[in-house]
MARNULO-654232 format. One record per atom (N, C-alpha, C): x, y, z; residue in one letter. Coordinates in steps of 0.1 Angstrom, whole numbers, plus 2048, in hexadecimal, padded with zeros to 3 digits. Atoms other than C-alpha are relative to their C-alpha. Layout:
BEGIN
XYZA
...
END
This chain:
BEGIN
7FE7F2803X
BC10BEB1CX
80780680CX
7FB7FA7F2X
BD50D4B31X
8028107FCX
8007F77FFX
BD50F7B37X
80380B809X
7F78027F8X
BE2111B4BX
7F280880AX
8127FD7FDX
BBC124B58X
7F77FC7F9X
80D802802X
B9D114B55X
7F780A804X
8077F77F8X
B85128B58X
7F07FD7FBX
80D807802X
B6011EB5EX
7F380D805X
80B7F7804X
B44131B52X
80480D7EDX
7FE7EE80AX
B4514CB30X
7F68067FDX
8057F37FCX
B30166B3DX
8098077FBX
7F87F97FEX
B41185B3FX
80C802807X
7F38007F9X
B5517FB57X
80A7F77FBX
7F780B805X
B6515FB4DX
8078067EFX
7FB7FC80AX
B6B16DB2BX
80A80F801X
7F67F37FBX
B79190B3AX
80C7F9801X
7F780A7FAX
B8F179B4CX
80B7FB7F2X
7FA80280AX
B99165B2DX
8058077F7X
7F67FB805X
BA017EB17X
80980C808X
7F47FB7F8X
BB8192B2FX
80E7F8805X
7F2808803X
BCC175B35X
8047FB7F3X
7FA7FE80BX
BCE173B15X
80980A7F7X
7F47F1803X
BDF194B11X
8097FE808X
7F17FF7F8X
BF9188B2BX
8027EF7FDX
7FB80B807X
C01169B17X
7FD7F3808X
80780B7F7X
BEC150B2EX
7F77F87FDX
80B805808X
BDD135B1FX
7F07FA806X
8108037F6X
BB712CB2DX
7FA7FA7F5X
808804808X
B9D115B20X
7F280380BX
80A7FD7F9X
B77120B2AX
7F67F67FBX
80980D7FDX
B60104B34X
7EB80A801X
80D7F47FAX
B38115B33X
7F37F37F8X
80E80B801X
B160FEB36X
7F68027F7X
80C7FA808X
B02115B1FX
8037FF7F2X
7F87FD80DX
B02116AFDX
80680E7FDX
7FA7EE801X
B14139AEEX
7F08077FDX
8117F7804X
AEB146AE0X
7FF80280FX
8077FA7F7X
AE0142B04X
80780680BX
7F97F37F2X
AFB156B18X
80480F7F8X
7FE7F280AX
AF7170AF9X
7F3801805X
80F7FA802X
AD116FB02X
7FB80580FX
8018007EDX
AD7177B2AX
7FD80C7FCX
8037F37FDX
AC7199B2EX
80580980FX
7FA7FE7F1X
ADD1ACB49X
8018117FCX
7FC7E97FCX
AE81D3B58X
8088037F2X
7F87F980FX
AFC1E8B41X
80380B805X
7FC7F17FCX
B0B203B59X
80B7FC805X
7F48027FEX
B2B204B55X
80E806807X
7FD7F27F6X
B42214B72X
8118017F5X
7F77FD804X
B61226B62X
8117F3801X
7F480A801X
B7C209B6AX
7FF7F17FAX
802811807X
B6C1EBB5CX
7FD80A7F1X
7FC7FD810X
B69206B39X
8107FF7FEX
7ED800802X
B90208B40X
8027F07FDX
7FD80C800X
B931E3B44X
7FB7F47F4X
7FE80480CX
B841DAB29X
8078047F0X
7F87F680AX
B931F4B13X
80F7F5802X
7F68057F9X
BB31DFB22X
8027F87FEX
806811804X
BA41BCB15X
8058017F1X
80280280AX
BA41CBAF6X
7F27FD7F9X
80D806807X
B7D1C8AF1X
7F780C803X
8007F87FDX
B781EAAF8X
7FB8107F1X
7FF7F980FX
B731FAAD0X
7F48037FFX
8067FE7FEX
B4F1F2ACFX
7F7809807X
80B7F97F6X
B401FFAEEX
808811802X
7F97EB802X
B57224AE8X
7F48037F6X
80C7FD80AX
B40223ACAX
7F4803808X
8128017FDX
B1F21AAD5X
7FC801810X
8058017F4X
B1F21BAFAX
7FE812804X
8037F37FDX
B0F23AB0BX
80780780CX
7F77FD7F4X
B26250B24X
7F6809809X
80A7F97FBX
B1025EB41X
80780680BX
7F77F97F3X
B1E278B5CX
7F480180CX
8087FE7F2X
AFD275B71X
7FB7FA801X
80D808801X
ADB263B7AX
7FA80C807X
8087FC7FCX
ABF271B87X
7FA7FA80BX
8078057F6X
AAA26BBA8X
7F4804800X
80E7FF802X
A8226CBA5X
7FD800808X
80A8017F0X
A6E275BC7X
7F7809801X
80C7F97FFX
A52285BD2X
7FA80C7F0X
8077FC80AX
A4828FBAEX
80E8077F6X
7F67F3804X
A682A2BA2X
80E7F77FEX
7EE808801X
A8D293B97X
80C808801X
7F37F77F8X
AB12A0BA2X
8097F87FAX
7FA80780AX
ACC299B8FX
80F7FD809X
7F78067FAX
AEC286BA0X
80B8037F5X
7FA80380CX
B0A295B8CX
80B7FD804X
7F28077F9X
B2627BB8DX
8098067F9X
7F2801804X
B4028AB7AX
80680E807X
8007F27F5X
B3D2AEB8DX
8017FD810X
7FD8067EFX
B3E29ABB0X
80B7F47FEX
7F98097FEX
B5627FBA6X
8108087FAX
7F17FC808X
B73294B93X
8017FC7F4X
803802811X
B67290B70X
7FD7ED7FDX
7FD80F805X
B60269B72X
7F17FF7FCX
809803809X
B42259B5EX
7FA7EF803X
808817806X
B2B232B58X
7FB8047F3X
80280080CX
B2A229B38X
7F37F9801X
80A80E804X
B05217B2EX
8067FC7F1X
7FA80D808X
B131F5B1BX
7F87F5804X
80880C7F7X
AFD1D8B1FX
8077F97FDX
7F980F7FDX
B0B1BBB2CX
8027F67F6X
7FF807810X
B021A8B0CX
80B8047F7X
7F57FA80AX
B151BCAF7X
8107FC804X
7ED8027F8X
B361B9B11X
8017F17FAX
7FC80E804X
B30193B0BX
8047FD7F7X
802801810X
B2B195AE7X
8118057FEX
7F07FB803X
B4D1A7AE3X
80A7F7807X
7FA8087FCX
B5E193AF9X
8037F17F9X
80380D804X
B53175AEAX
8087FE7F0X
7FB7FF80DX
B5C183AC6X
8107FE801X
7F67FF7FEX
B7D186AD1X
8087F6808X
7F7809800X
B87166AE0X
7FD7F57F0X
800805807X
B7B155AC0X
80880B7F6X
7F67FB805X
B9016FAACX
80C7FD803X
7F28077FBX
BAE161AC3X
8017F4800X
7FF814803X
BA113BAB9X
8067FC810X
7FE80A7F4X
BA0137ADFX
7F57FB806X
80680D800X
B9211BAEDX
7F180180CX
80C7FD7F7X
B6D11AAFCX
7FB7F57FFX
808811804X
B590F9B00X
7EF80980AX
80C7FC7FBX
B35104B03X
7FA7F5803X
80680F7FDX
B190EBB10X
80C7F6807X
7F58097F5X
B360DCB28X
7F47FF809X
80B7FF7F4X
B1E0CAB40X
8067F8808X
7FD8087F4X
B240B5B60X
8117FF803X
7F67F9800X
B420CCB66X
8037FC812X
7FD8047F4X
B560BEB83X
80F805804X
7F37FB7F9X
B700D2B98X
80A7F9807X
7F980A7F4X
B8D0BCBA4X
80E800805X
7F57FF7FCX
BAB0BCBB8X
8048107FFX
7FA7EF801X
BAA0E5BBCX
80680180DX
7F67FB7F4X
BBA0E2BE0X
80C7FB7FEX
7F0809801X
BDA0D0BD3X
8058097F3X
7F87FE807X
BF10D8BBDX
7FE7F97EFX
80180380EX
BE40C6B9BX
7EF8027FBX
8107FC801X
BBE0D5B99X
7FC7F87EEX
809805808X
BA80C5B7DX
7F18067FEX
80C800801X
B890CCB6BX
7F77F07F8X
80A80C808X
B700AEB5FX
7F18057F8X
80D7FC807X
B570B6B47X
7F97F77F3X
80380880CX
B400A7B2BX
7FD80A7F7X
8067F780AX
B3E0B4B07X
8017F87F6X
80380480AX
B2F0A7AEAX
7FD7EE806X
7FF809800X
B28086AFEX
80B7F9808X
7F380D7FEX
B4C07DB06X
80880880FX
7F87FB7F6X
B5B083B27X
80C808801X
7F17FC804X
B7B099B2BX
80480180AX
8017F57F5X
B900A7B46X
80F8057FEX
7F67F3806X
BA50C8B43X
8077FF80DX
7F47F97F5X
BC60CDB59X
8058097FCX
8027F67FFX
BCF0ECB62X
80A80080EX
7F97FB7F5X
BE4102B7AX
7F780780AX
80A7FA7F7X
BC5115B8AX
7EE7FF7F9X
80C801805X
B9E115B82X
7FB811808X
8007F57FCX
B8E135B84X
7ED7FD7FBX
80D805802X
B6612FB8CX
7F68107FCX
8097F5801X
B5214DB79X
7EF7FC7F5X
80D806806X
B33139B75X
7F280280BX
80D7F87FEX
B1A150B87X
7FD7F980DX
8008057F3X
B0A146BAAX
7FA7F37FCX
80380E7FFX
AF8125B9EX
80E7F77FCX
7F5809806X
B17114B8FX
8097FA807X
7F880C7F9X
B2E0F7B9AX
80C805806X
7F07FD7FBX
B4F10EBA5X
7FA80080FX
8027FD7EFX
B3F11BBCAX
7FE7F2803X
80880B7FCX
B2D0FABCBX
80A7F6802X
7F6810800X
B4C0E4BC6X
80580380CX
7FE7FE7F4X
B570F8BE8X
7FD7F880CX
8028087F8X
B570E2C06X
7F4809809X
80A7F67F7X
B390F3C1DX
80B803808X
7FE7FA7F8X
B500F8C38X
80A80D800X
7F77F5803X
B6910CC24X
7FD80D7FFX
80A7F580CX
B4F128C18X
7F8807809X
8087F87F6X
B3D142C31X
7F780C7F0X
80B7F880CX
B1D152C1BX
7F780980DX
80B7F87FCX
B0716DC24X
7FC8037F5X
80B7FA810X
AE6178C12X
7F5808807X
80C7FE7FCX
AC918DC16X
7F98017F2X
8097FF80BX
AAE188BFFX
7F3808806X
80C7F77FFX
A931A5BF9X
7F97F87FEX
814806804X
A6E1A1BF9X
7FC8067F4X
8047FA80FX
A6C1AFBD3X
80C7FC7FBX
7F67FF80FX
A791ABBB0X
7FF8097FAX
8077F8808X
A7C1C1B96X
7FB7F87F0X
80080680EX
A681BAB76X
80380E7F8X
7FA7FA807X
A7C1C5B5BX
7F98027F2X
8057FC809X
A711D1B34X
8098057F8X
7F87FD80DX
A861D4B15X
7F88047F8X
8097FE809X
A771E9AFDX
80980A7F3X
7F57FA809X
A831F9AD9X
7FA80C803X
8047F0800X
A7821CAE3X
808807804X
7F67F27F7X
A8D23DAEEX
7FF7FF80EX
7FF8007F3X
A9723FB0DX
7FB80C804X
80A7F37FFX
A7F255B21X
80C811805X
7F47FC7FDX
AA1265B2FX
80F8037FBX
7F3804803X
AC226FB25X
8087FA80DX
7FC8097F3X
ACE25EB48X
7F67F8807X
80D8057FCX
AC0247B5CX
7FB80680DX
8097FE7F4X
AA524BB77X
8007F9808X
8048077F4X
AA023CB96X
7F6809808X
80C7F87F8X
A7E242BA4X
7FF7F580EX
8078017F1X
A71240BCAX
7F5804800X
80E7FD801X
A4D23CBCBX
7F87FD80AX
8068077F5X
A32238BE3X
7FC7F07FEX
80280A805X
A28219BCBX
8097F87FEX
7F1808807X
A4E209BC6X
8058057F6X
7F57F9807X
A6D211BB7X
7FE7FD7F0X
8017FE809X
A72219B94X
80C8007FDX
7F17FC803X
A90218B7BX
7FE8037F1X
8047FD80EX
A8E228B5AX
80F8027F7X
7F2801800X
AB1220B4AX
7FC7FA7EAX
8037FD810X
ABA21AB22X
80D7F57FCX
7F3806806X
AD4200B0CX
8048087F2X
7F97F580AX
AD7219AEFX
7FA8097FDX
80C7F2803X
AC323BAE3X
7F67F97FAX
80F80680DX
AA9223AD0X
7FA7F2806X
80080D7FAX
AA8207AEDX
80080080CX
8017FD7F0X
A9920CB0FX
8017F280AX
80480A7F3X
A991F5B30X
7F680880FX
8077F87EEX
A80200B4FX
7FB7F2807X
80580A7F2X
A791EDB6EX
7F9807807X
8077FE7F4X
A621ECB89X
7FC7F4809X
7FF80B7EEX
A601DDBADX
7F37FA7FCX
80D807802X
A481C3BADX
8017F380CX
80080E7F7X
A3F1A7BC6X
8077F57FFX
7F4810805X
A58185BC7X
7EE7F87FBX
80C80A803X
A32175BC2X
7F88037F4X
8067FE80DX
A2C188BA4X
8067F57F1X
7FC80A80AX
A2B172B7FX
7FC80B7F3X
7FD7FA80BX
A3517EB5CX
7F08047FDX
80C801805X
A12175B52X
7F980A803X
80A7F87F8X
A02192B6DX
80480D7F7X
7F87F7806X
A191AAB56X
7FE8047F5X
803800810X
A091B4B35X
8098107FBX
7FA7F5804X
A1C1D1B22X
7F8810804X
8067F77F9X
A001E9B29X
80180580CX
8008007EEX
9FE1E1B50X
810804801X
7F37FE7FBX
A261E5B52X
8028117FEX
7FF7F3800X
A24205B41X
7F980F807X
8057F97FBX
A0A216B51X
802805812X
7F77FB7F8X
A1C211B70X
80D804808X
7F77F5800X
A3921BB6BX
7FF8127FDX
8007EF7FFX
A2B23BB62X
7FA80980BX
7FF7FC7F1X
A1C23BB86X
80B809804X
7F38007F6X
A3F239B94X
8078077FDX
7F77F9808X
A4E257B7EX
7F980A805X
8057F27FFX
A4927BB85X
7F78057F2X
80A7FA80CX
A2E28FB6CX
80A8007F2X
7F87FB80FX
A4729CB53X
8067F07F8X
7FB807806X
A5827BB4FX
7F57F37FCX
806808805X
A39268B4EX
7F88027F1X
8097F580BX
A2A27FB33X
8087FA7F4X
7F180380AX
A4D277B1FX
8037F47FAX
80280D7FDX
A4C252B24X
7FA7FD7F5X
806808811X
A4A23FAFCX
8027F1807X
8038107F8X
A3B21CB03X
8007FA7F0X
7FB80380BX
A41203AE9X
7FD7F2804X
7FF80B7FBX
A3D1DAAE9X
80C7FC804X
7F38097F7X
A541C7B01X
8087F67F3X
7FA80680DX
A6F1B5AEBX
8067F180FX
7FD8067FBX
A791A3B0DX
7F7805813X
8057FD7F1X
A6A1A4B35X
8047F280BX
7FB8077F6X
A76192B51X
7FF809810X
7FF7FD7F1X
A74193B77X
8107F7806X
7EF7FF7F7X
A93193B8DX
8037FD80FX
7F97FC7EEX
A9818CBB4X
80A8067FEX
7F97F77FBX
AA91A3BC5X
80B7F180DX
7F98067F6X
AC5193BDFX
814806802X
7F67FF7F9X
AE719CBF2X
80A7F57FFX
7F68087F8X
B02185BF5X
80B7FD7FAX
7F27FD802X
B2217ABF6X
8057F580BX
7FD80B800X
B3815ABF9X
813802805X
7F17FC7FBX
B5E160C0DX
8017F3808X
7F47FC80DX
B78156C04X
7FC7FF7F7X
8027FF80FX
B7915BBE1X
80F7F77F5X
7F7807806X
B97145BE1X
8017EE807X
80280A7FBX
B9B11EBE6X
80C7F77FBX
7F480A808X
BBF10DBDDX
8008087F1X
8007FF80AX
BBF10EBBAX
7F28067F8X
80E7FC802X
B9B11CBB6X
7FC80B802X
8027F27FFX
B90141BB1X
7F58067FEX
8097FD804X
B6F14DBB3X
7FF80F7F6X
8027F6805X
B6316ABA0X
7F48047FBX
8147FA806X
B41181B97X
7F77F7809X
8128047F9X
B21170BA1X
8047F5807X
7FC80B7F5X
B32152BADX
80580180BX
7FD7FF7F6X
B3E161BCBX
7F7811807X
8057F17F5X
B27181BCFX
7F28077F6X
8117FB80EX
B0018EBC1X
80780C809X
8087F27FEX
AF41B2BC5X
7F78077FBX
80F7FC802X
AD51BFBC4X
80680C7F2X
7FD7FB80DX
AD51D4BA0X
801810802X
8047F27FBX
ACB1F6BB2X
8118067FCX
7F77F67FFX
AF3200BB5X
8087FB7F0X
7F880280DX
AFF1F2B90X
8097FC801X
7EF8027F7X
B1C1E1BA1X
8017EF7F7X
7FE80D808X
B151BBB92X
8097FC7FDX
7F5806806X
B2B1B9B75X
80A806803X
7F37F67FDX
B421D6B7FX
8087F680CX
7F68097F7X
B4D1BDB9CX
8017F97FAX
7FB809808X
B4D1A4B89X
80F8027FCX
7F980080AX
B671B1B70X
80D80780FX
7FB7FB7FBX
B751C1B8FX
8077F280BX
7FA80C7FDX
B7D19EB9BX
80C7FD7F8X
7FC803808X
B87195B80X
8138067FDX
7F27F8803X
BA41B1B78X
8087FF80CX
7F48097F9X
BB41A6B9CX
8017F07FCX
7FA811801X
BB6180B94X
8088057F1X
7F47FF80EX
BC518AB72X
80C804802X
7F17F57F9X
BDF1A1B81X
8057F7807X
7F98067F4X
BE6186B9CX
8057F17F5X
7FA80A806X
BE916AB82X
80E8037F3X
7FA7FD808X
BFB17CB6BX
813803809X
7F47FD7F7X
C14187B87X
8097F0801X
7FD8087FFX
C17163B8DX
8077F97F4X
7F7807808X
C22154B6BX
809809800X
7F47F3804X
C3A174B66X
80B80180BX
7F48037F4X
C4C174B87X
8017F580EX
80580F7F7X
C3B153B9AX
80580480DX
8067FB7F2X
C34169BB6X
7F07FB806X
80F8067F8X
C1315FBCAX
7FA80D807X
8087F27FAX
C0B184BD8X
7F68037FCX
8147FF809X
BEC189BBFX
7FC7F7806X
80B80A7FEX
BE0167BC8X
8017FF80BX
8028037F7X
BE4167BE6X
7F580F80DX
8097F97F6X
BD4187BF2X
7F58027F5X
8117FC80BX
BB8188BD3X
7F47FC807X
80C8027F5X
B9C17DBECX
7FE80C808X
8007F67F7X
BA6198C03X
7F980D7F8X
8007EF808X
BA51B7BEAX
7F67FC7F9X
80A80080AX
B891A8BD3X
7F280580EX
80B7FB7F9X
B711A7BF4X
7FE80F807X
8057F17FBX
B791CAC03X
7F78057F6X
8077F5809X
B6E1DBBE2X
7F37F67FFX
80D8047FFX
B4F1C0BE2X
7F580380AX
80D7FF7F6X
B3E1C8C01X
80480E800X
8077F0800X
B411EBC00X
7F88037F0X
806800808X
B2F1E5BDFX
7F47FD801X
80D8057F7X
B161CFBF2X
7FF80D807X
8077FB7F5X
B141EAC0CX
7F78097FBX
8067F980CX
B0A205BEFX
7F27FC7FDX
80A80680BX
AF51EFBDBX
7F07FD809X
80D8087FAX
ADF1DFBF8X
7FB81080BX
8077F67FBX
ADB20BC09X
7FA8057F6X
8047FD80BX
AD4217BE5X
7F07F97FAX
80C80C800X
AB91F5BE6X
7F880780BX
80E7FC7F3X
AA91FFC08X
7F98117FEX
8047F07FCX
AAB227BFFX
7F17FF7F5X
80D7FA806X
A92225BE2X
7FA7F37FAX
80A8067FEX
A7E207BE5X
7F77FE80BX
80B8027F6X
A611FEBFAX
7FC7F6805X
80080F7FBX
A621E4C10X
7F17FE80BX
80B8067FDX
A451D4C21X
7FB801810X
7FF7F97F1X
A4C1DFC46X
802810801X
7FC7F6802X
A55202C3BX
7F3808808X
80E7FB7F8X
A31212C45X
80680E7F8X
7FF7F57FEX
A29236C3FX
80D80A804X
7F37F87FFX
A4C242C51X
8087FE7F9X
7FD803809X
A5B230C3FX
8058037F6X
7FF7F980DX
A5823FC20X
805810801X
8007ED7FAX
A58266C32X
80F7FF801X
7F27FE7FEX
A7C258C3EX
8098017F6X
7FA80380FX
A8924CC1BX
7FC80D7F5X
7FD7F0804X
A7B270C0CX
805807807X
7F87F47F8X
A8D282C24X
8147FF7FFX
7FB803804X
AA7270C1EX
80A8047F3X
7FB7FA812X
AAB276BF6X
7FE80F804X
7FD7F4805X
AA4297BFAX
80C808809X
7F37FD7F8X
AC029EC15X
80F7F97F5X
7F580780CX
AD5286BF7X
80180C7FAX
8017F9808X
ACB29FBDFX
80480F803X
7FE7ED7FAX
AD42C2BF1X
80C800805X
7EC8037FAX
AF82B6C01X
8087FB7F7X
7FA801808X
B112B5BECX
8097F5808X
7F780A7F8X
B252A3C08X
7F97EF7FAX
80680A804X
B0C287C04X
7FD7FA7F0X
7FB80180AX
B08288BE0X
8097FA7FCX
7F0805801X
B2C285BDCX
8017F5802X
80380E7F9X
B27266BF2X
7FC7F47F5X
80380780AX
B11257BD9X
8057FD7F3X
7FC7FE80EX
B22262BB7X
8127F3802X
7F68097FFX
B42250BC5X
7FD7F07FCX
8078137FEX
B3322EBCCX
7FB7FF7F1X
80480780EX
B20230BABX
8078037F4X
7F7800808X
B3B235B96X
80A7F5801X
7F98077FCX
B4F21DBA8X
80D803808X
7F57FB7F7X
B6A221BC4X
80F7F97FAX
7F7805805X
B8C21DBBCX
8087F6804X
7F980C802X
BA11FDBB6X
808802811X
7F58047F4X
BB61F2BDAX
80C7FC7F8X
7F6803806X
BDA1EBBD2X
8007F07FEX
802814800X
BDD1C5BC6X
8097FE806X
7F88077F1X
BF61C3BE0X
7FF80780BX
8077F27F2X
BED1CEC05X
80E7FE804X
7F27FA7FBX
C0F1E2C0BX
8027F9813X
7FF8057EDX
C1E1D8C2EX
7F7809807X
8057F27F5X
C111EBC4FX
81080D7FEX
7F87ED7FFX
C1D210C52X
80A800806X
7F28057F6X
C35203C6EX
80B7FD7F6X
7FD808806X
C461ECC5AX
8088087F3X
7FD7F780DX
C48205C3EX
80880A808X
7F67F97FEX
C5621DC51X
810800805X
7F28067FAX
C7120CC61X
8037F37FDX
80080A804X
C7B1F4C4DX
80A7F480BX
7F780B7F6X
C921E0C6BX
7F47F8809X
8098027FDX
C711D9C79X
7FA7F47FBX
806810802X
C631B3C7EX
7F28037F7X
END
């Protein structure tokens, strides 16, 4: 088989991916370990920053979630008993996050390269990356039993942080950093109203709170819990009762409880895998970068990967320039670690960490409520959680250079 992007993983990303180059006439086959039920049964975020609603509007997969997705211009912040409302479209210049759960993005996605009868091999297992530093890159994979292996002009690894693309990386190529918190959150899907028309973010003396929704008839809430806590300590009662701890009066009063349809616990962790490029090899999403869930940034980089390597490969068959590919590492990591920097102050502002003490906590209310009364600061926040805007996919010369063009 030969093709001209492999691309390994169909998550979201990998499928973003594929159908985009599919709108710029690029053929791709996607290689993914799971069956299609269990990457439909992944339970993920759903806060969607205004350029990945563009970008997929842009995919073409974009119909559904206008329908059914909910457009939010604020959130709210919960502290010392009382909530304040963060409004992004009045501090950003009218911009907005859509809640869309991630399932759904997949689900459309998904619908849509099998409407284009393009090519997906699910259950691909003992998926082997080869020859991506040269010039004739290969994939090896087994399906149904029978060995194969797909050539290809580039491989594009959007198979999440456990999967074979980072891994096939030689160690000395690859500089990682990580900080893993001392808490997860355990999460809770439930068919009830959402206690909110926006979401909440609580700061509590007891740990953080998040009171957030996938449609008007279909809530999600989390709460901080120990990495040494187990599902089993977690009964529907005990979850609910303390979340309505961690909520101010009014909203705990408000608060429709209902049986869990789903619960899971989550580590928290930071990190990030540079370069994001390797010869013929392109990381993308979770394969080259987590983030704690606090700033909603996840999939939005993901897809925000994604939309430079499309632009850079698309540049490439169309005028077999190399300027996308060759600086897409560069421009994918600025906008990721100022995502990281967001996601992991956003993490420390309203949880409770285990050295914190008494000031601690006095510092982190003084904190929000100095957020909540400065508009400068505000502003600050409303930016970042909306998402900052795109860098140019090409970094223009220096200023010198530009100005005078006779100039080395």
């Amino acid at each position: 088989m030969r093709t001209r992007v492999a691309i390994i993983g169909a998550g979201p990303s990998g499928l973003l991916l594929g159908q985009l180059l599919h709108k710029a006439g690029i053929d791709t086959v996607i290689l993914e370990r799971q069956t299609a039920e269990h990457v439909l049964g992944r339970i993920r975020a759903g806060v969607l920053e205004q350029t990945t609603v563009d970008l997929l509007d842009e995919a073409g997969v974009g119909a559904r979630m206008r329908d059914e997705g909910l457009v939010h211009g604020g959130f709210e912040l919960s502290f010392h008993g009382q909530r304040h409302r963060i409004d992004l479209h009045a501090l950003t210049g009218g911009k907005t996050v859509m809640v869309y759960g991630q399932t759904e993005v997949t689900r459309d996605l998904m619908a849509a390269r099998a409407s284009a009868g393009l090519a997906t091999v699910y259950e691909a297992s003992n998926v082997e990356l080869l020859d991506f530093d040269g010039a004739q890159p290969r994939v090896a994979y087994t399906s149904k039993g029978q060995r194969h292996e797909l050539r290809c002009d580039f491989i594009a690894g959007c198979d999440g942080f456990h999967g074979v693309s980072r891994a096939s990386v030689p160690a000395g190529a690859v500089t990682t950093y990580e900080k893993v918190y001392p808490f997860g959150w355990l999460g809770v899907l439930s068919e009830t109203p959402p206690v909110a028309h926006e979401l909440i973010y609580s700061n509590h003396e007891r740990g953080f709170a998040l009171c957030s929704m996938r449609s008007p008839t279909r809530s999600r809430y989390y709460v901080q819990v120990p990495l040494s806590d187990s599902l089993e300590q977690w009964s529907d009662p005990r979850f609910w009762d303390e979340l309505r701890r961690r909520l101010d009066p009014a909203t705990a009063q408000a608060l429709v409880t209902g049986p869990s349809i789903e619960k899971s616990i989550a580590p928290l962790r930071s990190f990030v895998a540079e370069p994001m490029r390797f010869g013929s090899l392109f990381l993308a999403g979770d394969a080259s970068h987590i983030v704690p869930p606090t700033g909603a940034k996840g999939l939005n980089l993901a897809a925000s990967d994604v939309r430079y390597l499309s632009r850079a490969l698309a540049e490439f068959y169309r005028e077999r320039s190399r300027a996308g590919i060759d600086h897409y590492s560069e421009l994918c990591l600025r906008r990721v670690w100022k995502a990281e920097r967001f996601s992991w102050w956003f993490t420390g502002l309203m949880h409770r960490f285990p050295d914190d003490g008494p000031i601690g906590q006095k510092l982190k209310g003084a904190e929000l409520d100095y957020l909540v009364h400065s508009r400068a600061a505000a502003t600050v926040m409303a930016e970042n959680y909306v998402g900052l805007p795109f860098e140019p996919d090409h970094r223009p010369r220096s200023v010198n250079s530009a100005a005078h063009p006779g100039c080395p």
